[in-house]
C-alpha positions as CSV (number, residue, x, y, z in Angstrom):
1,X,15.6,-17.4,0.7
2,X,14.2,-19.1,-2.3
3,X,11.7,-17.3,-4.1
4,X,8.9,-19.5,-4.0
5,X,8.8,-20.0,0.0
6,X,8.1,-16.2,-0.4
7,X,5.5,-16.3,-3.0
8,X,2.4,-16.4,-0.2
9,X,3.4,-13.9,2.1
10,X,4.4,-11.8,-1.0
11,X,1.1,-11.9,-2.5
12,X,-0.6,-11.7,1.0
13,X,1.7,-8.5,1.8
14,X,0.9,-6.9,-1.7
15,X,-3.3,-7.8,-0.8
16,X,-2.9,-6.0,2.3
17,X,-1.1,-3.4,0.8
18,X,-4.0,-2.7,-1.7
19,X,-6.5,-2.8,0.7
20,X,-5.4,-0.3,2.8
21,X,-4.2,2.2,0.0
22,X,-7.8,1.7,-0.9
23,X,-8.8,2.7,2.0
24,X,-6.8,5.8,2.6
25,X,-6.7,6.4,-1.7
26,X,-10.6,7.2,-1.4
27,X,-10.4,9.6,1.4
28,X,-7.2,11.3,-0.2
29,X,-9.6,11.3,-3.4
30,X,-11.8,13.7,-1.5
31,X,-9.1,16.0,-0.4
32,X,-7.8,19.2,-2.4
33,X,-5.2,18.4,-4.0
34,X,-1.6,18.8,-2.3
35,X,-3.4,20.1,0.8
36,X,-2.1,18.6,4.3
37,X,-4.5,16.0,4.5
38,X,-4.2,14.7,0.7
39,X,-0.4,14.5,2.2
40,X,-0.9,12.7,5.0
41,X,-3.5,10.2,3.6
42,X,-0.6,8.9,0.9
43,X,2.1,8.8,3.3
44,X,0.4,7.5,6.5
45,X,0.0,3.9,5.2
46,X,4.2,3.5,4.6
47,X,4.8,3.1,8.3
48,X,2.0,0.4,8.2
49,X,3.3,-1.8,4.9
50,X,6.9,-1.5,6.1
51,X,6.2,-2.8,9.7
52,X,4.1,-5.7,8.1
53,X,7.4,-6.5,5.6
54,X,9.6,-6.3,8.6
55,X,7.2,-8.8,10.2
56,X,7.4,-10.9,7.5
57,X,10.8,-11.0,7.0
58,X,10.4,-10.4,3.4
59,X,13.7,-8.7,2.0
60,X,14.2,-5.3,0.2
61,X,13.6,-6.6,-3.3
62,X,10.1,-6.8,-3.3
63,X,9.6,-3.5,-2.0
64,X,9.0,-2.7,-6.1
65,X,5.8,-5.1,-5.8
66,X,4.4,-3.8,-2.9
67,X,4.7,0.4,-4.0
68,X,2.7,-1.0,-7.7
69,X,0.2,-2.6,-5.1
70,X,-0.1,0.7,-3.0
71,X,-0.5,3.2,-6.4
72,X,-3.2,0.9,-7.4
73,X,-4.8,1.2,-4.1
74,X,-4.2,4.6,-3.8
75,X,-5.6,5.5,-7.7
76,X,-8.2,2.7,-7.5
77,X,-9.5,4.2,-3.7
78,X,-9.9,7.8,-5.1
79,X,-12.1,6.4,-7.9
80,X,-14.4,5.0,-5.7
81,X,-18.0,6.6,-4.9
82,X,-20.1,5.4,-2.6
């Protein structure tokens, strides 16, 4: 595939991917630190992100992209106070 039929669902997979290491980044945030649940809450989102690629069809090589977009999530979530 040419790169630039992928640019949309790249950036739309990466969006998605931020939001919901947000989501699971500020409740890891809250966690002690390497406990079971600050384990789970950065792993439980993989299954998630990698059903969505498969969905997408989008190939291995932007799996880089998407793992910057969930740090970011995941640092950006635990910074978060509400």
């Amino acid at each position: 595939m040419v790169f630039s039929s992928n640019i949309l669902p790249v950036i739309a997979l990466s969006l998605f991917t931020f939001c919901l290491n947000l989501f699971f980044g500020y409740f890891r945030g809250k966690q002690k630190k390497f406990s079971f649940k600050w384990f789970l809450y950065i792993h439980l989102p993989i299954p998630l992100v990698v059903l969505a690629r498969l969905f997408l069809h989008l190939d291995y090589r932007y799996i880089p992209i998407l793992l910057l977009a969930a740090i970011a999530g995941q640092i950006v979530g635990a910074r978060l106070e509400f």
